[in-house]
N, C-alpha and C positions, 0 to 999 in steps of 0.2 A: 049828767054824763059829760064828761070831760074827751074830748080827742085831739089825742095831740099830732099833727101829720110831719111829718120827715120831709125833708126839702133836698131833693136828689135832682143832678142835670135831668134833663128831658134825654129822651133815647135819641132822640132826631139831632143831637149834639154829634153822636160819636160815630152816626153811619151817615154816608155820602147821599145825599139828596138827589132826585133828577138833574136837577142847576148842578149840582155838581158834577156831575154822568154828561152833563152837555156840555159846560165848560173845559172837560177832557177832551170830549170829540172836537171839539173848535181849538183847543192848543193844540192838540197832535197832529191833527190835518193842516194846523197854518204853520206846523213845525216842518214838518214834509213839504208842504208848498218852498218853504222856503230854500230848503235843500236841495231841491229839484233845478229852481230859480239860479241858486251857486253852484251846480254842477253844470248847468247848461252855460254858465257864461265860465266856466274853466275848463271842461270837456268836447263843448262844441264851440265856442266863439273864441274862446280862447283869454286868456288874462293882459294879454297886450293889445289881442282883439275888441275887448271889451273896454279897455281903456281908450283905444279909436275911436271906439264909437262913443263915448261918450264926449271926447275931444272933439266930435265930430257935429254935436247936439250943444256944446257951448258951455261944457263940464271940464273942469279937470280933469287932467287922465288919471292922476292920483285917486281919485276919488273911487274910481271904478273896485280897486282893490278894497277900499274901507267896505262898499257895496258888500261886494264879496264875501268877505270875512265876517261883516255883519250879518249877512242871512247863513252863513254859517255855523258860525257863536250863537245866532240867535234863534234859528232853526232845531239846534241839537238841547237850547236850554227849554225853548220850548216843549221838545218831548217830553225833556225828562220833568219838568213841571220847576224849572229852577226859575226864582226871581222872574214870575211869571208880570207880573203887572210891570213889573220895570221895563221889560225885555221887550212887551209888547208895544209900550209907547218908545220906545227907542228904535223902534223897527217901522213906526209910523212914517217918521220925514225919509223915508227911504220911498216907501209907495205915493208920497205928497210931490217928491221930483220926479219919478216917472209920471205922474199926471201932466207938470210943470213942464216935462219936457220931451219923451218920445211921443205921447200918447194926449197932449193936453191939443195936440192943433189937429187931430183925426178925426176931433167931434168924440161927443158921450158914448155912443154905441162900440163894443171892442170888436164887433166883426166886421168896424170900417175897415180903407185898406191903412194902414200901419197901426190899425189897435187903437180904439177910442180909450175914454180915460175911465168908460163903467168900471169894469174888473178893479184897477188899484184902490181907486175908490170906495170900492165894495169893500176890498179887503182892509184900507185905510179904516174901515170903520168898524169891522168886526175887531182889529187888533186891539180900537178903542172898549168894544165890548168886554173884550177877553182881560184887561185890563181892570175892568171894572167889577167883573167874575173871580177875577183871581185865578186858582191856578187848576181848584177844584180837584176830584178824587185821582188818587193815582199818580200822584207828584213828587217828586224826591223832598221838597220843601213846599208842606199843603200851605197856603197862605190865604183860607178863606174871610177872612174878618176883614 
């Protein structure tokens, strides 16, 4: 007896995995995080405000705007699941200078007084995660591999 067996993808190819299903909740909530973060320094601190205060902490005030525009861009590409790994190491050295700079001399804990450096941190290393996850289920450009 002779059997010959067929060689077909695996099904676990073409439906979204848990890791998948989780690498979605972690871009979309650090897509929103991020949104949140560019609406508050253009709604409430304001975009000249916000380049004081960074003038103020030993930054360019230019720089404030790149901020900006980056959790912006970076924020909405996140949602939609675009150029997910690129977008999230690009969005790194942005939570590395807030460590570096409002939040690196408050001490580790964030419910010091002016915000320790935990939180960027934290987040510094999920973006690393989210990167390494890719962009997972539900992405305009899925980039799992």
């Amino acid at each position: 007896m002779s059997h010959t067996a067929t060689h077909t993808a695996p099904l676990s190819t073409s439906i979204a995995s848990n890791a998948d299903y989780a690498a979605t909740i972690l871009r979309v909530t650090m897509g929103i995080y991020f949104l949140v973060h560019a609406w508050l320094k253009i709604a409430v601190f304001t975009p000249a405000g916000t380049a004081q205060f960074f003038e103020s902490i030993g930054f360019p005030g230019f720089l404030a705007y790149v901020v900006i525009a980056a959790e912006l861009v970076g924020g909405v590409a996140l949602i939609l699941g675009l150029w997910t790994r690129w977008v999230s190491l690009a969005l790194v050295p942005i939570l590395l200078g807030s460590i570096y700079a409002p939040h690196g001399a408050a001490g580790f804990i964030f419910s010091n007084q002016g915000g320790g450096w935990e939180f960027p941190a934290f987040w510094a290393v999920a973006l690393v995660a989210q990167a390494l996850l890719g962009s997972g289920a539900y992405a305009l450009k899925w980039n799992r591999g």
